[in-house]
C-alpha positions as CSV (number, residue, x, y, z in Angstrom):
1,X,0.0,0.0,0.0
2,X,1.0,3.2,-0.9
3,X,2.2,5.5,2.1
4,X,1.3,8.9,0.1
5,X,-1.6,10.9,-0.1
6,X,-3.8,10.0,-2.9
7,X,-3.8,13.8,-3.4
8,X,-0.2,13.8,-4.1
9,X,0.0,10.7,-6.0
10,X,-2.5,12.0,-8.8
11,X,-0.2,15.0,-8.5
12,X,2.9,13.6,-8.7
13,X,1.7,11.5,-11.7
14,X,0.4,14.5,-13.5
15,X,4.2,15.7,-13.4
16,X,5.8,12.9,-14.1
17,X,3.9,12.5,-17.4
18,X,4.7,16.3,-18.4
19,X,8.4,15.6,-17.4
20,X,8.8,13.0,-20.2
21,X,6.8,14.6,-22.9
22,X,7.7,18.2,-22.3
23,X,7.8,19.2,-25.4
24,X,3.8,18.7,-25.3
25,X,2.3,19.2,-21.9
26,X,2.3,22.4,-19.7
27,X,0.9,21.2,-16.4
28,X,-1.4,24.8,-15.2
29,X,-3.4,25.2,-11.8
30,X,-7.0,26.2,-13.5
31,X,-9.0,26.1,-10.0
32,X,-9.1,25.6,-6.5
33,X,-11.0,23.2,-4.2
34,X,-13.0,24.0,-0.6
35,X,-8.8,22.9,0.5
36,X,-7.4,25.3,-1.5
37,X,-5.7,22.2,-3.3
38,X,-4.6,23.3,-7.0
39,X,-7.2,21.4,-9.9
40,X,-4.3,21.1,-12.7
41,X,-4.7,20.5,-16.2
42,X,-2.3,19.5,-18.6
43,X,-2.3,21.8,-21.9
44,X,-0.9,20.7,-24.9
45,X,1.4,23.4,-25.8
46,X,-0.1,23.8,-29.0
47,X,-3.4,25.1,-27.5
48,X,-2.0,27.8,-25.9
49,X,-2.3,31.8,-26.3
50,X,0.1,33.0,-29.2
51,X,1.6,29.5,-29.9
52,X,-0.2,27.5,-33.7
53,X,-3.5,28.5,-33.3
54,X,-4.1,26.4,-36.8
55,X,-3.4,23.6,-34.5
56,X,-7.4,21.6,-35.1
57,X,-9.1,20.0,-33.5
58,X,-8.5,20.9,-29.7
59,X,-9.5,18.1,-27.8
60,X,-10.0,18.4,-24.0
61,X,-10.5,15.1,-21.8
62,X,-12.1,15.6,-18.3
63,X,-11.9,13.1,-15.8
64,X,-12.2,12.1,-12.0
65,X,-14.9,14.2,-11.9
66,X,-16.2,11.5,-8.9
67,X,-13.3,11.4,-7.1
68,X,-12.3,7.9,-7.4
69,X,-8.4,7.7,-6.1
70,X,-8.0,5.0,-8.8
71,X,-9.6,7.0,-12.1
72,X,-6.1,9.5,-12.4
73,X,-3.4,6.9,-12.6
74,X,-5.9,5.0,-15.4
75,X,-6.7,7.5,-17.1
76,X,-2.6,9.2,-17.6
77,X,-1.5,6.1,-18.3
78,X,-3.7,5.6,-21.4
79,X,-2.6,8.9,-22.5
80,X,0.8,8.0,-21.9
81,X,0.4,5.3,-24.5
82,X,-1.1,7.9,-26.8
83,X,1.3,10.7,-26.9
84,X,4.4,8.4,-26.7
85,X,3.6,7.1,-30.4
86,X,4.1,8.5,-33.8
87,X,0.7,8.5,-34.6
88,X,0.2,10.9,-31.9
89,X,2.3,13.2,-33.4
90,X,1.0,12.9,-37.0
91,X,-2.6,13.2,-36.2
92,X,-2.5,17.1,-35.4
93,X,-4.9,16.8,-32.6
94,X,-4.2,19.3,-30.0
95,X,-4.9,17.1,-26.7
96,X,-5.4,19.0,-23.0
97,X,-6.5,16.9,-20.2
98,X,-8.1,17.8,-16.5
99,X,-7.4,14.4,-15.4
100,X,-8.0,14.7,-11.1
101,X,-11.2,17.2,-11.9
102,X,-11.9,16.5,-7.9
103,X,-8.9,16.8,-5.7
104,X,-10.5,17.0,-2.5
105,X,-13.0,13.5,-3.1
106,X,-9.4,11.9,-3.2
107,X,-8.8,13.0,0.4
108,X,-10.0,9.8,1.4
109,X,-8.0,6.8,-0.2
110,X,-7.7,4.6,2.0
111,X,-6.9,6.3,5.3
112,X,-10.7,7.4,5.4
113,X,-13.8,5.7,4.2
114,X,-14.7,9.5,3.0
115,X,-13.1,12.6,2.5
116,X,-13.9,15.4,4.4
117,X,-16.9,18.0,2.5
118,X,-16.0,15.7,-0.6
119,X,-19.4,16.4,-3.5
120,X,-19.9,14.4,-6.8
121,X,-18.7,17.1,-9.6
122,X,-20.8,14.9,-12.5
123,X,-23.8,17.4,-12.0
124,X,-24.9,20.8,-10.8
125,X,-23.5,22.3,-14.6
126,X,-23.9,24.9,-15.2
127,X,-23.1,26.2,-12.3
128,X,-25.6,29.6,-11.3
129,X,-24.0,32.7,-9.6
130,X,-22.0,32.5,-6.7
131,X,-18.9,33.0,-8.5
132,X,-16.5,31.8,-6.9
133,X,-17.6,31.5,-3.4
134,X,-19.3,28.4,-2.5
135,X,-19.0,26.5,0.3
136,X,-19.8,23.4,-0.8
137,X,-18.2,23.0,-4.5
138,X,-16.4,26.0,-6.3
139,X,-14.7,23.2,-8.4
140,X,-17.8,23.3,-10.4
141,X,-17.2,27.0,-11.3
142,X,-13.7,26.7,-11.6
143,X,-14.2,24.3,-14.4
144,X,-17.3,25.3,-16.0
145,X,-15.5,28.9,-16.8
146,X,-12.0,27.9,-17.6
147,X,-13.7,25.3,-20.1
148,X,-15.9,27.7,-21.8
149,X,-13.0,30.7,-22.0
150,X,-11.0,27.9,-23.3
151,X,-13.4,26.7,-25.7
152,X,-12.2,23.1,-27.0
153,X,-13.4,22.0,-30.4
154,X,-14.9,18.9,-28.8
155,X,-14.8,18.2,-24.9
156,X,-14.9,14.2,-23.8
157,X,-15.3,13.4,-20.4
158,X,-14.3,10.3,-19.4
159,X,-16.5,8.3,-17.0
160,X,-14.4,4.7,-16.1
161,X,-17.3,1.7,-15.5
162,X,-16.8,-1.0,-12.1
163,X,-17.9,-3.7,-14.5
164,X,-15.2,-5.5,-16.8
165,X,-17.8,-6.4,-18.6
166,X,-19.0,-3.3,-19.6
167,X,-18.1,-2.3,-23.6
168,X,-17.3,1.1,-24.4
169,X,-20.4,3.0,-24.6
170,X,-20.4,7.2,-26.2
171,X,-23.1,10.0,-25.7
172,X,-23.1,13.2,-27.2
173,X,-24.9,16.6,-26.2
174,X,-27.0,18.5,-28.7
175,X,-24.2,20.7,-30.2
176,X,-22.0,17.4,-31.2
177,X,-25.4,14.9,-32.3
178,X,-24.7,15.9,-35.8
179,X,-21.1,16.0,-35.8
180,X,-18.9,13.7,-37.7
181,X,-17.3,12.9,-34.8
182,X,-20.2,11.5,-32.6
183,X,-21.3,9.3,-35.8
184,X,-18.0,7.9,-36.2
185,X,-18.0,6.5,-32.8
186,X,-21.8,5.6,-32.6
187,X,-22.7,8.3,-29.7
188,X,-26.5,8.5,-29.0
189,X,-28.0,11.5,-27.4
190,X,-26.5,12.5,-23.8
191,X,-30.4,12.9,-21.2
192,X,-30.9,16.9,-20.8
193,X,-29.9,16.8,-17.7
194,X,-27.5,19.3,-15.1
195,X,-24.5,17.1,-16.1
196,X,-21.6,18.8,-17.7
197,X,-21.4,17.1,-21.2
198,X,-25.4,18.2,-21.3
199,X,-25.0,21.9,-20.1
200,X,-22.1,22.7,-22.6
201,X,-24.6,22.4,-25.7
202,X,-27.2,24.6,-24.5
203,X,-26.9,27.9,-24.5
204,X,-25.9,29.8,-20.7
205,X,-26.0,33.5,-20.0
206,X,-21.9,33.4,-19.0
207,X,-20.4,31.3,-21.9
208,X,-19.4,32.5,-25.0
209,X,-21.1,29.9,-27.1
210,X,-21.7,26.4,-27.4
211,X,-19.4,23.2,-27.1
212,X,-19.5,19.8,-28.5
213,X,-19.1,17.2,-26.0
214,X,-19.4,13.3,-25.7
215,X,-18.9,11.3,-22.5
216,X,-17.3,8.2,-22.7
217,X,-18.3,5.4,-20.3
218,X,-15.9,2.4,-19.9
219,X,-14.2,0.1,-18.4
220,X,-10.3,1.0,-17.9
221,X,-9.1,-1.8,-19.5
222,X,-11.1,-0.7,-22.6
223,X,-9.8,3.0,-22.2
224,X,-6.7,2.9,-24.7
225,X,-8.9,1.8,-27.0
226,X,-11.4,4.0,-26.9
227,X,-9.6,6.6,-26.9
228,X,-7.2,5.3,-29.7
229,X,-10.5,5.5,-31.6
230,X,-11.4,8.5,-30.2
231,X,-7.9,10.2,-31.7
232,X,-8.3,8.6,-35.3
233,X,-11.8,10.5,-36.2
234,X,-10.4,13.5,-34.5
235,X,-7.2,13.6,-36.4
236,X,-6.2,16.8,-39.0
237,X,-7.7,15.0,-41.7
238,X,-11.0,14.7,-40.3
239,X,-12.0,17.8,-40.7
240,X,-13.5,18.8,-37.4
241,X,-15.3,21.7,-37.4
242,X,-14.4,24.6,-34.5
243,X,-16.9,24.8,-31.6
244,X,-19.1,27.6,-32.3
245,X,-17.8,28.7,-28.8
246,X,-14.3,28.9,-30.4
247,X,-15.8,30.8,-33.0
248,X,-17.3,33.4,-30.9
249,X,-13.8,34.0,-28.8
250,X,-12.4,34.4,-32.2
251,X,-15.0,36.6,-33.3
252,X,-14.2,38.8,-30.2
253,X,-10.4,39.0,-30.1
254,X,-10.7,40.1,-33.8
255,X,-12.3,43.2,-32.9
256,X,-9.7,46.2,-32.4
257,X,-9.4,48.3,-29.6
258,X,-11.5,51.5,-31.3
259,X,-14.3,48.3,-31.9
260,X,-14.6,47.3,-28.6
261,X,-13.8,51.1,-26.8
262,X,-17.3,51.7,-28.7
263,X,-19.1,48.9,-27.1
264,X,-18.1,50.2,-23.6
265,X,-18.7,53.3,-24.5
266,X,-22.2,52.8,-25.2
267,X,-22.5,51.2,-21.4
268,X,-20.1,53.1,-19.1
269,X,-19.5,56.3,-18.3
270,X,-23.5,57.9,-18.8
271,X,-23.6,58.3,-14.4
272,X,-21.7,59.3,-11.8
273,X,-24.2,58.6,-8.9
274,X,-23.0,58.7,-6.4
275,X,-19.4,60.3,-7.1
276,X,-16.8,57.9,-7.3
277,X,-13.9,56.7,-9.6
278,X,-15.9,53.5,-11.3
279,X,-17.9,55.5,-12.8
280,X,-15.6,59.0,-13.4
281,X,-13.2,56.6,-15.0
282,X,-15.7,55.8,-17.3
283,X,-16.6,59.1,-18.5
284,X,-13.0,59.5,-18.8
285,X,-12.6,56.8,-21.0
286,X,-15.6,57.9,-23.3
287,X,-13.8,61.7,-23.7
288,X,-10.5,59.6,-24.3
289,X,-12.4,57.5,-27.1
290,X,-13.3,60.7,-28.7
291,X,-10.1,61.8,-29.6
292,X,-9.5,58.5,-30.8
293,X,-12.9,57.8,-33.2
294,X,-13.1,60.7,-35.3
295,X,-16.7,59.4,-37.1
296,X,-17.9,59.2,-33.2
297,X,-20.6,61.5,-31.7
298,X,-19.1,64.3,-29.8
299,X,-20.8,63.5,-26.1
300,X,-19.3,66.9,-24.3
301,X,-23.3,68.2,-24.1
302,X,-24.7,64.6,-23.0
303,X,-21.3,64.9,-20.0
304,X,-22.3,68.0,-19.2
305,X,-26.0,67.5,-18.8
306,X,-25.0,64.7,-16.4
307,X,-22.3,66.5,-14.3
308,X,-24.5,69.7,-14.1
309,X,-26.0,69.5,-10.6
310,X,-22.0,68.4,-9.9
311,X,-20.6,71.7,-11.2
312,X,-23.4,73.5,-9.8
313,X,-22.9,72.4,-6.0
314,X,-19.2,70.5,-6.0
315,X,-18.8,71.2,-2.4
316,X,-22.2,69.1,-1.6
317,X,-20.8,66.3,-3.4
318,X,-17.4,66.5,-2.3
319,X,-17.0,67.6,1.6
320,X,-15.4,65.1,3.3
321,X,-15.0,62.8,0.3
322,X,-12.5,59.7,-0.1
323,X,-10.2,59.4,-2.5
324,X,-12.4,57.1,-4.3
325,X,-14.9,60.1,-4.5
326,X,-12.1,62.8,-5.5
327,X,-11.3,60.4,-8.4
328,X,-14.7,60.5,-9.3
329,X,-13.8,63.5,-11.2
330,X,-11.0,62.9,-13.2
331,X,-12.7,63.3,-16.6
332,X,-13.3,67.4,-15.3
333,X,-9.8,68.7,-16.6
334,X,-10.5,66.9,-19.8
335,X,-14.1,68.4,-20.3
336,X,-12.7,71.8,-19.6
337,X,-10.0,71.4,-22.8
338,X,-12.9,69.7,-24.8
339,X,-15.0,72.7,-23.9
340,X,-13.0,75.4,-23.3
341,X,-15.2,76.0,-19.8
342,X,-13.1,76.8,-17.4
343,X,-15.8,75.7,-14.8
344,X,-14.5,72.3,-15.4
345,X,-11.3,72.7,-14.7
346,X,-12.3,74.7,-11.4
347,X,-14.1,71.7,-11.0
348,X,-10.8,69.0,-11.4
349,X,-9.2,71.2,-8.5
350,X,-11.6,71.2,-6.3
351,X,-11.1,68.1,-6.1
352,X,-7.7,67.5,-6.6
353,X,-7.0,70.2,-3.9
354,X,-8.3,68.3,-0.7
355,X,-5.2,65.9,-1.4
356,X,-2.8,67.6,1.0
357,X,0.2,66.8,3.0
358,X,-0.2,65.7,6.4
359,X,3.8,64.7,8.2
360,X,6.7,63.5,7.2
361,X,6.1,59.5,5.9
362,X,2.4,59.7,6.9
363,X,0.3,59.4,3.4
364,X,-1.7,62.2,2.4
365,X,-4.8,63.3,3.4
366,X,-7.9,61.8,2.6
367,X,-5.5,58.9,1.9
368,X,-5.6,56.0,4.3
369,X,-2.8,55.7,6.8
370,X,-2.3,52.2,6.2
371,X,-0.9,53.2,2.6
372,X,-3.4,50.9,0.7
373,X,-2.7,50.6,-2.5
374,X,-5.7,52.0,-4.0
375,X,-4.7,55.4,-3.0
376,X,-1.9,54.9,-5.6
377,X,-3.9,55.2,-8.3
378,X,-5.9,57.7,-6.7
379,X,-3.0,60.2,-5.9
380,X,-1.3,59.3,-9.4
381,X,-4.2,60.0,-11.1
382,X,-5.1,63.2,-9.3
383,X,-1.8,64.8,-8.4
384,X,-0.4,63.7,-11.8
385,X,-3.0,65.9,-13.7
386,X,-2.7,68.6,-11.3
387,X,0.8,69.1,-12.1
388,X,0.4,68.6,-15.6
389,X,-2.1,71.7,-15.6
390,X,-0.6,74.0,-13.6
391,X,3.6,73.0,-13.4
392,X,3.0,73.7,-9.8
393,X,5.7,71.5,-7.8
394,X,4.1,71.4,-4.6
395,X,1.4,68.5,-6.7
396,X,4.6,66.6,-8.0
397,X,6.4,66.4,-4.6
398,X,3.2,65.2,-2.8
399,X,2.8,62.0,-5.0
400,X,6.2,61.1,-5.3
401,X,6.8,61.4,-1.7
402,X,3.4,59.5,-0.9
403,X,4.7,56.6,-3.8
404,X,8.4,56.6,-1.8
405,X,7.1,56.7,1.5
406,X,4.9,53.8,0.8
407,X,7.5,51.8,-0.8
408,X,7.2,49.6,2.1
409,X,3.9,48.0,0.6
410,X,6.1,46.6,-2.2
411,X,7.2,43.2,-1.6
412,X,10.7,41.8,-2.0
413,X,8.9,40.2,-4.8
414,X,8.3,42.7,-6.3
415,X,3.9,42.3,-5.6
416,X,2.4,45.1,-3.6
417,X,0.9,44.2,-0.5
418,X,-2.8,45.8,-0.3
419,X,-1.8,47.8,2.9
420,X,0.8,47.9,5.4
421,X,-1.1,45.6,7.5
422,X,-2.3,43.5,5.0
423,X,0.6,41.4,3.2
424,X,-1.7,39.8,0.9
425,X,-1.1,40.5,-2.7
426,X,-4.6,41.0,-4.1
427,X,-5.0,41.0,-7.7
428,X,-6.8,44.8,-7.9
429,X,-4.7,46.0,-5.7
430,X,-1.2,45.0,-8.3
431,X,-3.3,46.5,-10.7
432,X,-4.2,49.6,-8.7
433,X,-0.5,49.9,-7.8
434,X,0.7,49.6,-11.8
435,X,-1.8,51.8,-12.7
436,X,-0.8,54.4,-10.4
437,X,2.8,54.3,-11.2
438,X,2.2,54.9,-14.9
439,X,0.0,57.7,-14.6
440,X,2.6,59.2,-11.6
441,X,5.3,58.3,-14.5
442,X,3.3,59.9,-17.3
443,X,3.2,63.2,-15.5
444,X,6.2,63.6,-13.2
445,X,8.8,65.5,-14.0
446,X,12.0,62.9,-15.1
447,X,14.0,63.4,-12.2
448,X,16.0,61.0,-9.6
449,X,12.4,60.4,-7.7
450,X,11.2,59.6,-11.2
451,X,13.6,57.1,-11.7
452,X,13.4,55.7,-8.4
453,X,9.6,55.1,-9.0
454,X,10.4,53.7,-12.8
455,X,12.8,51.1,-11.2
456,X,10.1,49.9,-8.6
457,X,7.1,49.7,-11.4
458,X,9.7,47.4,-13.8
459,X,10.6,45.4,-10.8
460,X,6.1,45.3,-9.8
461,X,6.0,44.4,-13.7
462,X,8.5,42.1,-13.9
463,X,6.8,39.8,-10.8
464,X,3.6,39.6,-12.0
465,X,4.7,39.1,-15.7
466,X,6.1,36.0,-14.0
467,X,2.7,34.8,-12.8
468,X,0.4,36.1,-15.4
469,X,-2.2,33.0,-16.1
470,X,-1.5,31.6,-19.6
471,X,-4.6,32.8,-21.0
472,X,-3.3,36.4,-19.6
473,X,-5.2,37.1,-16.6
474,X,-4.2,37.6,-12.8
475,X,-5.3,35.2,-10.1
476,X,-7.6,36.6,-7.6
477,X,-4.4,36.1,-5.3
478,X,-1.6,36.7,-7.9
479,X,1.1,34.3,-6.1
480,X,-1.9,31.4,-5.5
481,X,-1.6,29.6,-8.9
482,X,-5.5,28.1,-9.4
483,X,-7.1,31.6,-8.0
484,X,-9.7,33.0,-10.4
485,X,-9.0,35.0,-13.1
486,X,-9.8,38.9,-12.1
487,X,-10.9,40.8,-15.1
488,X,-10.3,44.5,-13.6
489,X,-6.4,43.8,-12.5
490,X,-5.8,42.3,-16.1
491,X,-7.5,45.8,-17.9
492,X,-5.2,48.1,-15.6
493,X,-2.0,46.0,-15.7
494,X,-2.9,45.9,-19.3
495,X,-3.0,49.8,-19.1
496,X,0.5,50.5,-17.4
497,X,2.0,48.0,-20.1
498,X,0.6,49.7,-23.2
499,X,1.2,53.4,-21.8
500,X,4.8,52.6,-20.6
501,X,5.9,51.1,-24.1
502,X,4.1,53.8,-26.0
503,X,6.0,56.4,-24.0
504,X,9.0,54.6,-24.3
505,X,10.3,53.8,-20.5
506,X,9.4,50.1,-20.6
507,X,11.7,48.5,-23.4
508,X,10.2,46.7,-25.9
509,X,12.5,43.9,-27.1
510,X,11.2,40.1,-26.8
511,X,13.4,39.3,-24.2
512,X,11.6,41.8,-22.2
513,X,8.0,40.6,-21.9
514,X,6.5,43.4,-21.6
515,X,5.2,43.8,-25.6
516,X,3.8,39.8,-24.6
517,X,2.4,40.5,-22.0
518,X,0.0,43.1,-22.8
519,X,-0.9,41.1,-25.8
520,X,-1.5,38.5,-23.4
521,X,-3.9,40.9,-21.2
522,X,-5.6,42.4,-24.6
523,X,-6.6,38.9,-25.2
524,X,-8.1,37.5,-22.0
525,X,-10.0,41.1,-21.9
526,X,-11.2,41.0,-25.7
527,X,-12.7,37.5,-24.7
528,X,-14.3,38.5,-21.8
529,X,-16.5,41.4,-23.4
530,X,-19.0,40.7,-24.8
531,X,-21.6,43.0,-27.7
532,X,-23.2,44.3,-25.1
533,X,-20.5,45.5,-22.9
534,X,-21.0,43.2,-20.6
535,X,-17.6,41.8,-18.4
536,X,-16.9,38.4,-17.1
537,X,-15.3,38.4,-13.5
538,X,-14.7,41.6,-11.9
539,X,-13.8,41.7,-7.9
540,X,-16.5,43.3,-6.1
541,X,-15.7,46.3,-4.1
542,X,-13.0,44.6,-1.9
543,X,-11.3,46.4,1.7
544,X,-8.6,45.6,3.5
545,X,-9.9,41.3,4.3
546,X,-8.4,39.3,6.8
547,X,-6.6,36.7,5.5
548,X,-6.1,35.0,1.9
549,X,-9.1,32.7,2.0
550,X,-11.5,36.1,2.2
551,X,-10.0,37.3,-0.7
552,X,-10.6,34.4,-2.7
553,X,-14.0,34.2,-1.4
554,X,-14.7,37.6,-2.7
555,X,-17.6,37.3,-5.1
556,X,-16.8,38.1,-9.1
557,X,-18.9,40.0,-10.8
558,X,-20.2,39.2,-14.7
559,X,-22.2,41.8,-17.0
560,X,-22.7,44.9,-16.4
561,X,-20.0,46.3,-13.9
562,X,-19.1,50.3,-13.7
563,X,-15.7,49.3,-12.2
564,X,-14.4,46.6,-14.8
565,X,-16.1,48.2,-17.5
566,X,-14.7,51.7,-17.5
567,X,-11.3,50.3,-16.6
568,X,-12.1,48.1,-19.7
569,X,-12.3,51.3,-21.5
570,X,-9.4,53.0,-20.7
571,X,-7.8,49.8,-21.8
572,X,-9.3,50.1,-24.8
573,X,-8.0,53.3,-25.4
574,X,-4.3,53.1,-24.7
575,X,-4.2,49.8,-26.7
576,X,-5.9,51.9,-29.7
577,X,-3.0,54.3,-29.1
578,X,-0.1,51.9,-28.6
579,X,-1.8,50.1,-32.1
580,X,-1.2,53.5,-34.0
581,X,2.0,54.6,-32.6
């Protein structure tokens, strides 16, 4: 009897098989269980961002989706015995695998006769809100979006039998019926039930589009051949069509920056009640996108109708505001050159004035003491402008002494911490911090505190370039591989890469990164919009939490969302102006 977890077996397995084919898996955390133990999946290289994309079909096996301790070992040893022979190599199918879909079921083995909160992952697809907080089974919602936003040509889960006896038998879901595929290997129709080969050929709110699948129930001493038959009507020359949920990712990522700046345009940045910077950044964005679309409507009067009671009264809306508030206004400077009203620009300083200095390394006022990172962006975004306008040093000094003083929040790692007292390194909050830095960098004189703070946002870059998810988001957590995707981080990390090699201070050779990796984020946010301006998986409004389990409990938001989609925006923007430079 085996003396190791079953956990770590399954685990250790999974490695072993990438360590002697490396050349064709890339083992990747996609999700995290109740124990925070990693769900992995092995990629085939070839299915990943920015390597052969005419690399068809893309096959995707999921498996273990019970939790039986002996599925994982059966099921990577037929595959094993696939990709070790030429044929696998000449038949041009691009192969991924979740092969241990239910880590924590295999908590049991045989030191317990169950695992503790272990659930059956066959059903509950697809999976309704909640996102990704559940108690009881967030695998379900780790899986369900990863596999959508990855968007295999056909899915096949794998189901092993008890029974010898048992032959090979196939189903197939309503978008693979009339497939070649699902004739060739005699599939009849999957019940329309809540399992997950069922749910991914109907249509749900959250995917992108419809995916093939079949299940495949056996016995595991059938499974190589199965799936040897499996591979040889899946093969290049079969001619197997894309999922239409492929097709609608690639429909997406082939609209440009100016495309998709116009769909959020149409959806953020039309209210700013109550004052605050999810939805200022938005009209922001929508005055940047002018500038940019030169058929667009002009939408100064429709701003100004909105912000009129605001210019009217700015004290009633901004006594005793936050710097969440004050950055609600960002987009007045901007009216007031669009305009030529100086009322507007009164109004930027009205705000921008209540930053002010309060003692040597104490962060400014109505910044919080704790030198959370949000205030980064708030100051660099404020000050930045301020100084910009008026060449007024006293705007320039505060925010580069507030960025130096708080230098502590950056890790050794080169992560910010979300606040002195909080060294967790939330996804937003890296994003808030990049962000911040190259809008301080954009309008700060180029002096020695300058290249201080240019040195600390390459190093900030540099770490979470290192743990950017290979389909180009950050994790919820960005140093806990399997955390969620979060869409906001990806749109502002995005930002600081595209403005810092269009102004030249990031370099912008291949050995770098840094032109990759905002490719990488321009992807993952293309995907995730959607023709009505809708977002998949922006943080909710997120403080200072206890420890790292709240943080990946936070909820994520999908559709309409003022914070992700104006960020989205500004994105949009900058990658329209890096595009044309």
């Amino acid at each position: 009897m085996s003396t190791m977890h079953p956990t770590d077996i399954n685990a250790a397995l999974i490695n072993l098989l990438r360590k002697r084919n490396p050349a064709y898996w890339q083992s990747t955390a996609i999700g995290l269980t109740p124990e925070l133990r990693p769900i992995m999946a092995m990629q085939d290289t070839r299915t990943l961002p920015f390597s052969d994309v005419d690399h068809r079909p893309s096959v995707l096996l999921v498996a273990g989706l019970r939790g039986d301790t002996a599925d994982t070992p059966r099921i990577l040893a037929a595959l094993e015995r696939f990709t070790g022979t030429a044929a696998a190599q000449e038949s041009g199918v691009a192969l991924s695998a979740i092969v241990a879909a239910n880590p924590d079921a295999l908590a049991g083995g045989d030191w317990e006769e169950l695992a503790a909160n272990a659930v059956d992952l066959t059903g509950g697809y697809p999976p309704e809100g909640g996102f990704y907080f559940d108690e009881e089974a967030p695998e379900r919602r780790y899986l369900w979006r990863w596999i959508c936003y990855q968007a295999p040509d056909l899915l096949v889960e794998v189901a092993l039998a008890d029974d010898e006896g048992d032959g090979a038998t196939w189903e197939a879901n309503a978008a693979a019926t009339a497939g070649s595929v699902a004739r060739a290997v005699g599939a009849v129709p999957v019940a329309e039930d809540d399992s997950m080969v069922s749910a991914l050929g109907r249509s749900a709110a959250d995917a992108p589009g419809v995916i093939p699948a079949l299940r495949l129930t056996t016995h595991w001493t059938g499974l190589t051949d199965a799936l040897r038959e499996l591979f040889a009507v899946t093969s290049k020359d079969a001619d197997v069509p894309a999922s239409p949920g492929r097709l609608a990712l690639e429909a997406r990522r082939a609209r440009t920056p100016l495309e998709i700046g116009r769909i959020l345009a149409g959806h953020y940045g039309h209210a700013l009640d109550p004052v605050n910077y999810t939805q200022g950044v938005g009209i922001s964005g929508w005055l940047r996108l002018a500038e940019l679309d030169e058929g667009g409507a002009n939408p100064t009067d429709e701003i100004a109708e909105l912000i009129a009671p605001i210019a009217a009264d700015p004290d009633a809306h901004l006594e005793g505001a936050g710097g969440a508030a004050l950055t609600g206004m960002i987009w007045a400077a901007r009216l007031a050159d669009y305009t030529g009203e100086e009322q507007y620009r009164r109004l930027f300083f009205n705000a921008a004035d209540r930053f002010a200095a309060r003692g040597p390394n104490e962060a400014p006022s109505p910044c919080d003491p704790d030198f959370r990172v949000e205030d980064m962006f708030m100051c660099g975004a404020m000050l930045g402008r301020a100084y910009r306008i008026t060449g007024d040093g006293r705007y320039a000094d505060l925010l580069a002494r507030f960025l130096i003083d708080g230098g502590d929040v950056q890790d050794t790692t080169g992560l910010f911490k979300h606040a002195r007292s909080a060294p967790h390194f939330w996804s937003r909050g890296n994003g808030f911090a990049a962000l911040g830095y190259a809008e301080a960098l954009t309008y700060l004189p180029r002096d020695a505190a300058w290249t201080e703070l240019l040195g600390r946002h390459r190093r900030h870059l540099d770490a979470l370039l290192r743990r950017q998810q290979p389909w180009g988001t950050f994790g919820e957590l960005v140093d806990v591989p399997g955390a969620w995707g979060e869409l906001t981080s990806t749109c502002m990390v995005g930002y600081a890469l595209a403005r810092g090699l269009r102004e030249g201070w990031l370099p912008d050779g291949d050995e770098d990164g840094y032109r990759a990796g905002v490719e990488a984020c321009w992807r993952a946010v293309s995907e995730r919009i959607d023709g009505d301006g809708g977002v998949v998986d922006g943080c909710i409004s997120t403080g200072v939490m206890p420890d790292r389990r709240a943080y990946l409990d936070r909820a994520a938001l999908s559709g309409h969302d003022d914070r992700t989609g104006s960020m989205a925006l500004w994105f949009a923007c900058e990658m329209e102006r890096l595009r044309r430079a």
